[in-house]
C-alpha beads as a LAMMPS data file, in Angstrom:
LAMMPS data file: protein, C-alpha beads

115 atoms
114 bonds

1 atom types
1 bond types

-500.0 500.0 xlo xhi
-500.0 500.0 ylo yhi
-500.0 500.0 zlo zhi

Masses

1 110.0

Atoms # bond

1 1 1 0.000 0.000 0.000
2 1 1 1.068 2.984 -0.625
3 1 1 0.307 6.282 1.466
4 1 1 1.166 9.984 -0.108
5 1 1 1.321 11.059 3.012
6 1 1 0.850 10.445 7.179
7 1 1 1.398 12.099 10.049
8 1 1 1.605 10.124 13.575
9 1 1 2.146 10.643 16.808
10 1 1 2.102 9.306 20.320
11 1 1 0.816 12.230 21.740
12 1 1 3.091 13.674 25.210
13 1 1 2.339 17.322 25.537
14 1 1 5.185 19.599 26.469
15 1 1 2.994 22.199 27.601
16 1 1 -0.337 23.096 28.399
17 1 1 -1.349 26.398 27.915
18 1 1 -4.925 27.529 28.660
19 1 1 -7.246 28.669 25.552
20 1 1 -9.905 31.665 26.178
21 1 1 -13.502 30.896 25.604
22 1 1 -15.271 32.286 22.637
23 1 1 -12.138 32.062 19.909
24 1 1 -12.947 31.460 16.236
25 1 1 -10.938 29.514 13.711
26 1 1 -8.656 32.604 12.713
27 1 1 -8.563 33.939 15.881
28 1 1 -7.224 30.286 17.196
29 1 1 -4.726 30.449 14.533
30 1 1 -3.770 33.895 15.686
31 1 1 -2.968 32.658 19.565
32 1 1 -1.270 29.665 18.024
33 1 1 0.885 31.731 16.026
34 1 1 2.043 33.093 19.221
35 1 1 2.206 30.540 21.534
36 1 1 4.750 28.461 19.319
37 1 1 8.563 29.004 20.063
38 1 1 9.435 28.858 15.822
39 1 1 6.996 28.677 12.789
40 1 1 10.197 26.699 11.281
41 1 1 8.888 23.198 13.134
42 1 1 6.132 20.924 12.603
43 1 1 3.548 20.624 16.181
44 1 1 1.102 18.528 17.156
45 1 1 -1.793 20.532 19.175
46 1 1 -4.599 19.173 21.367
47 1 1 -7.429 20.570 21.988
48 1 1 -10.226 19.528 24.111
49 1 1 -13.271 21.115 24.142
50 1 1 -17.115 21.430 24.035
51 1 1 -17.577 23.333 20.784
52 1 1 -20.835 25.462 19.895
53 1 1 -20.649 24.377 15.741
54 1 1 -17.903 21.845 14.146
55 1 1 -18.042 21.334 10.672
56 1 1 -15.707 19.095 9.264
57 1 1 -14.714 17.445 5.754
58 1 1 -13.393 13.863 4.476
59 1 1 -12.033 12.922 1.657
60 1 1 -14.054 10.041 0.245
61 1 1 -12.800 6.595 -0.609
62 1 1 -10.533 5.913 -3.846
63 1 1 -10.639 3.694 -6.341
64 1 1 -8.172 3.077 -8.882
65 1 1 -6.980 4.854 -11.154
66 1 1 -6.516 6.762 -7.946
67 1 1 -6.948 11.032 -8.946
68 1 1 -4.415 13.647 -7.330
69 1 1 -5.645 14.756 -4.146
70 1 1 -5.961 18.355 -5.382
71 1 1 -8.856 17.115 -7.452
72 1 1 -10.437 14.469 -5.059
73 1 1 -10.687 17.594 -1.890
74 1 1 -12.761 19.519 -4.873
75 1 1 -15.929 17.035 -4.194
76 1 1 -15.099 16.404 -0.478
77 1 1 -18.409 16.268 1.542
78 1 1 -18.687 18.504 5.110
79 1 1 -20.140 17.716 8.421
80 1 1 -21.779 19.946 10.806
81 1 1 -22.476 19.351 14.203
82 1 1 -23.396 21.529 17.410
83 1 1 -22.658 21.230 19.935
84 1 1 -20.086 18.581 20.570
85 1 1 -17.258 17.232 22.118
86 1 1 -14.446 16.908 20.195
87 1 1 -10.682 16.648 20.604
88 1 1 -8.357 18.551 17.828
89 1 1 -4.735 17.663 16.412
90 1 1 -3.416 21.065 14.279
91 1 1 -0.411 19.845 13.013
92 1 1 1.981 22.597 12.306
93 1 1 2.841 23.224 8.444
94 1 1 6.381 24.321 7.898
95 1 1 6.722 27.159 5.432
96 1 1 4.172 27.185 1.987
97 1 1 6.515 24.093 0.578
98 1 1 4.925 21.889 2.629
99 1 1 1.655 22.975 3.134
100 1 1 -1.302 21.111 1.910
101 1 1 -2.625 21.651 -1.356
102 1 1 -6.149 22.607 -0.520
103 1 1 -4.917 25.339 2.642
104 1 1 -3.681 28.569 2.202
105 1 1 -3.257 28.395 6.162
106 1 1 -0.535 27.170 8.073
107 1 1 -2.531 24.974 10.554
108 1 1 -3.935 21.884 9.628
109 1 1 -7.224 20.022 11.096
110 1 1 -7.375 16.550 11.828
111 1 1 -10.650 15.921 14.470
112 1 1 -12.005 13.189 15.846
113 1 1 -15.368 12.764 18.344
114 1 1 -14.919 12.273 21.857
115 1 1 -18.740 11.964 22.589

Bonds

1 1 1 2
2 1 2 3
3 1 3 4
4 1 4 5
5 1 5 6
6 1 6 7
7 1 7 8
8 1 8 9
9 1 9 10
10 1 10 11
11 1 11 12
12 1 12 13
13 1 13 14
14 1 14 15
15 1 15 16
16 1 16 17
17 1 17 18
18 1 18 19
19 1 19 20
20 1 20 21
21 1 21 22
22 1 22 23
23 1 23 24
24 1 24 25
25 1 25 26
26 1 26 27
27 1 27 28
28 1 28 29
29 1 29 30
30 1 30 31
31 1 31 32
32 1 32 33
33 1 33 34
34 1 34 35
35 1 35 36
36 1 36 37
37 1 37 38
38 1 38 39
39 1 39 40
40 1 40 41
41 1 41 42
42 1 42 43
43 1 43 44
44 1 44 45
45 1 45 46
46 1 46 47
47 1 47 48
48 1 48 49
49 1 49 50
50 1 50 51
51 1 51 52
52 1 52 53
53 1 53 54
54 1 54 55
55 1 55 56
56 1 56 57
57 1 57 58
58 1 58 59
59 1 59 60
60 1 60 61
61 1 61 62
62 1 62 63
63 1 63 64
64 1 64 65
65 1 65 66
66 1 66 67
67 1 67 68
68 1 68 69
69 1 69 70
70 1 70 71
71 1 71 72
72 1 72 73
73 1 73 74
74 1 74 75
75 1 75 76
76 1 76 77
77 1 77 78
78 1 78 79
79 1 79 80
80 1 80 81
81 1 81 82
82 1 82 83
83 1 83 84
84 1 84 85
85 1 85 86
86 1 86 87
87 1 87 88
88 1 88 89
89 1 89 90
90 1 90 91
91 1 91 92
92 1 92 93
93 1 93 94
94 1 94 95
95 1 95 96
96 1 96 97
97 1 97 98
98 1 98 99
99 1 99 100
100 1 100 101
101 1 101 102
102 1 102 103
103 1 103 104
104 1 104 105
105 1 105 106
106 1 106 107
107 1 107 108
108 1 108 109
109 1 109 110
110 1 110 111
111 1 111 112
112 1 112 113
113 1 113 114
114 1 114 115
């Protein structure tokens, strides 16, 4: 099998740094920004949380011939839920080289449900 590409981790935080209630996506992004000691390293980020509105996307299962993943994310369904418990990895992109084809932003989702 063949994977493009994986991130994993055994999660084992280094710090824990509290998050103020009320923060959108950008403004997230803003703190995170911050709170990180280089934007030249890749992080894993948990969050836990109960979250007023989640909406999330998947990419959906391949077939072969399998298409580039810049064309598969262009029919990718979403997922909204309120409220909801969910816990967060943002993983880090280093500079726009290795950011994800689909994000113009330098944090990248991965979620999964806790409830």
């Amino acid at each position: 099998m063949k994977t493009p590409f994986a991130c994993v981790t055994f999660f084992d935080p280094d710090r824990v740094l509290p998050l103020p209630e009320g923060m959108d996506f950008e403004g997230l992004t803003r703190y995170l920004d911050q709170a990180v000691p280089t934007v030249n390293l890749p992080y894993a980020i948990k969050i836990r949380g109960t979250f007023s509105y989640v909406k999330t996307r998947s990419v959906p299962a391949q077939t072969r011939p399998y298409s580039r993943l810049v064309e598969v994310v262009k029919n990718q369904p979403t997922f909204d839920s309120r409220p909801s418990k969910w816990w967060s990895f943002l993983l880090r992109a280093l500079p726009k080289r290795m950011r994800i084809a689909t994000s113009s932003s330098s944090w990248v989702w991965e979620q999964g449900r806790e409830d």
